[in-house]
N, C-alpha and C positions, 0 to 999 in steps of 0.2 A: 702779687705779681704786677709787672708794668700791664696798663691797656696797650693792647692792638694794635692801638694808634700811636702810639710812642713814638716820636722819631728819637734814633739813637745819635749820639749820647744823648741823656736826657743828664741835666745839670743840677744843682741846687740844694739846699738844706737838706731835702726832706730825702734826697739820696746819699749824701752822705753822712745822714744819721744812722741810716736804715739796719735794725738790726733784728728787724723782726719783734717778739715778743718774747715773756716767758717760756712760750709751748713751742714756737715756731721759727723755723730760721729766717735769716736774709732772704730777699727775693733772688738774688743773686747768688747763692749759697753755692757752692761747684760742691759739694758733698753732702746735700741734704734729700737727695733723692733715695742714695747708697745707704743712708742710715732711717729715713723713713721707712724703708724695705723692710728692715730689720725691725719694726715697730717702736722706735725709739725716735721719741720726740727732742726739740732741744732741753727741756730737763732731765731728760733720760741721760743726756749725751754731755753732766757735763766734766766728765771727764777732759774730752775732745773741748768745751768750750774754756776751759781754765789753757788749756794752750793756747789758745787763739791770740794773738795778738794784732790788732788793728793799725794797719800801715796808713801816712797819709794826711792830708794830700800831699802827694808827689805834683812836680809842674810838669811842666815838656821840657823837655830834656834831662831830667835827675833820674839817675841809676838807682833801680830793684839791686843789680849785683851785676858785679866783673867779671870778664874770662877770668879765670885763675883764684876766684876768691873760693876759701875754704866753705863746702857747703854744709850747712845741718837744716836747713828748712824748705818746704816748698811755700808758693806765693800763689793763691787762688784772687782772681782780677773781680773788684767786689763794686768798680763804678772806673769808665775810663778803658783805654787800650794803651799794651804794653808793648814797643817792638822789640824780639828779639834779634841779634845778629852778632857776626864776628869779623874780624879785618885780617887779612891775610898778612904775608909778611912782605909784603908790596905798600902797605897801607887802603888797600879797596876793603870796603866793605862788601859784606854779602845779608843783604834780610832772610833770616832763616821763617819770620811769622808773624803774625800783629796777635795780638792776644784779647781776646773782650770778657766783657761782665761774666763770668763761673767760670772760665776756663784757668786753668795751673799753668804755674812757668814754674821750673828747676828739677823738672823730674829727669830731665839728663844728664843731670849732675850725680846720680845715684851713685855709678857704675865706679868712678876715680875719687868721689868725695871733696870734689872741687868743680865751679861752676864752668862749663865748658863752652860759654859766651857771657853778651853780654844783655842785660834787657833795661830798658829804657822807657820813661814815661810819653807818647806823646802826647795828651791831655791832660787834665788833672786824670788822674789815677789816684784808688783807694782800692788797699789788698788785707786782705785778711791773710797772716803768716803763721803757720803750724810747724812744729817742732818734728822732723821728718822722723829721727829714733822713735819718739813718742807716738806718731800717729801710725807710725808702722806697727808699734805693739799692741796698738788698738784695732787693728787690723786683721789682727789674727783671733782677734773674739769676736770680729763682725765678718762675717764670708762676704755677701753683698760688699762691705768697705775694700776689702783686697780684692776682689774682680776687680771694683769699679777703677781703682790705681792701676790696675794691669791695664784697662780699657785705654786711661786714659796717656798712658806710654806707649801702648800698641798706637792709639790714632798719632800722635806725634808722628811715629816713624811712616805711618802710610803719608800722613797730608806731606810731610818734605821728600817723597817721593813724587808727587803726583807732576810736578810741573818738567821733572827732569826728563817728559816724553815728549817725542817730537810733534807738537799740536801745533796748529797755526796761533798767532796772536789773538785773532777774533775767539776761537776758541777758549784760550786762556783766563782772556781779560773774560769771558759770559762765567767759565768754573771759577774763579774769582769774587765775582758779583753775586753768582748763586750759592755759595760758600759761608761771603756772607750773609746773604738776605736768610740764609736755614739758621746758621748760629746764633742772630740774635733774634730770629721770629722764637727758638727755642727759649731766650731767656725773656720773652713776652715782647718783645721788641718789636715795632711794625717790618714785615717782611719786604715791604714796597717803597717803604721810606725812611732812607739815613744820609749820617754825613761819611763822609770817606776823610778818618782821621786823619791819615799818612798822608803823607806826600806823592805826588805823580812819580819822583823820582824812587820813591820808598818802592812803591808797586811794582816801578818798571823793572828794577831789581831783583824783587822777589819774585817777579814772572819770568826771569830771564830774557826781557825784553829792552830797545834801548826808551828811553824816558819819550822822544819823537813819537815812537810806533803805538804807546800807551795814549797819549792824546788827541794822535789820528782815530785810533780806535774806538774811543770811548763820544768823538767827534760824530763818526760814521753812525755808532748806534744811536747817536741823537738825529739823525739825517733821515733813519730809518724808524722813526718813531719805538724803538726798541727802548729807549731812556729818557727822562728830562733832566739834564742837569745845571746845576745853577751855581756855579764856584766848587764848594765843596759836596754840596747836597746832593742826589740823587735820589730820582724815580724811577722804578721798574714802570714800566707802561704796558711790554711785551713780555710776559715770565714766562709762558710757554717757548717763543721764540729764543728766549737766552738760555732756556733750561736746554732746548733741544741743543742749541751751539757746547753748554756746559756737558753733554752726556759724552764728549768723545773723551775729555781731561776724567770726571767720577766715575763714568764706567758704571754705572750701577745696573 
């Protein structure tokens, strides 16, 4: 696992080598918790590792996949953040999600069998792509493996729910920031310090906010010692203070 202190992205050789061991997976593995459960190490698994296929690097801007492309695989995010989104028939886009190290993109493509957006690199990006037929029928010899898919379709559907409620900005942007300071403190990432891969404009989008109200905001909580920030980088200063602004969006 990454230390502590990581700031995310963390770049370099030794990450995108990174395949773990004989016995052990990736540190970024999105499905090695689901199949440790099961008592299966990565020799055990290597059914599942003869699928694998290693994507990468991608740069900023080259397409994982297209609305409309035929799907058969999902794409678990193995170094790098992925954005998904789609364009209306106006030409606007809309960001449906930024995607980091172990989380999946194309499980919503299941349902029609074609990819129902699009996802994009914005960093170098490296994905690990499994054969979606195949790992489904692997899935049904592992219990733990099929929650854990179900898990991770269910939170899609909640996290593109959560901003469609009427919260103030401030609110937004703190669930936002505490969103992500939890996802990559999970994959060993420092919780208090990263960069913010996307764009002001990416964000402002994704909050349903205009691009102005996002750097006002983000201004304010540097004002109010709640952040430091420095171009792209970012420190939490105040995490109880943003947590508290973050609880009216998670609701927890």
């Amino acid at each position: 696992m990454n230390s502590p202190g990581v700031v995310f992205p963390r770049t370099g050789p030794a990450v995108m080598a990174d395949d773990g061991d004989a016995l052990t997976f990736c540190s970024t593995c999105a499905f090695s918790q689901a199949c440790m459960s099961e008592g299966m190490d990565k020799a055990a698994l290597m059914d599942l590792h003869v699928l694998v296929e290693h994507v990468g690097p991608l740069h900023p801007g080259e397409h994982v996949f297209r609305e409309g492309d035929a799907f058969g695989a999902i794409a678990a995010v193995r170094a790098g953040t992925v954005k998904t989104y789609q364009v209306d028939r106006n030409g606007h886009e809309q960001v449906l999600g930024f995607h980091l190290p172990g989380e999946v993109i194309g499980l919503n493509a299941i349902h029609d069998d074609r990819y129902p957006c699009n996802a994009v690199a914005l960093d170098t990006v490296m994905l690990c792509r499994f054969s979606f037929p195949k790992i489904a029928l692997l899935a049904q010899r592992l219990p733990n493996l099929q929650q854990h898919l179900f898990r991770l379709m269910s939170r899609d559907i909640g996290v593109a729910s959560l901003f469609a409620r009427d919260n103030t900005a401030d609110e937004r942007m703190a669930a936002f920031l505490i969103g992500l300071s939890r996802r990559l403190a999970a994959r060993g990432f420092s919780p208090r310090r990263f960069q913010l891969t996307m764009s002001r404009t990416d964000i402002a989008n994704y909050l349903r906010l205009a691009p102005e109200t996002v750097s006002r905001v983000l201004r304010r909580f540097e004002q109010e010692g709640v952040l430091h920030i420095k171009l792209r980088d970012v420190e939490v200063l105040d995490m109880e203070r943003l947590e508290a602004l973050a609880l009216a969006v998670l609701r927890e």
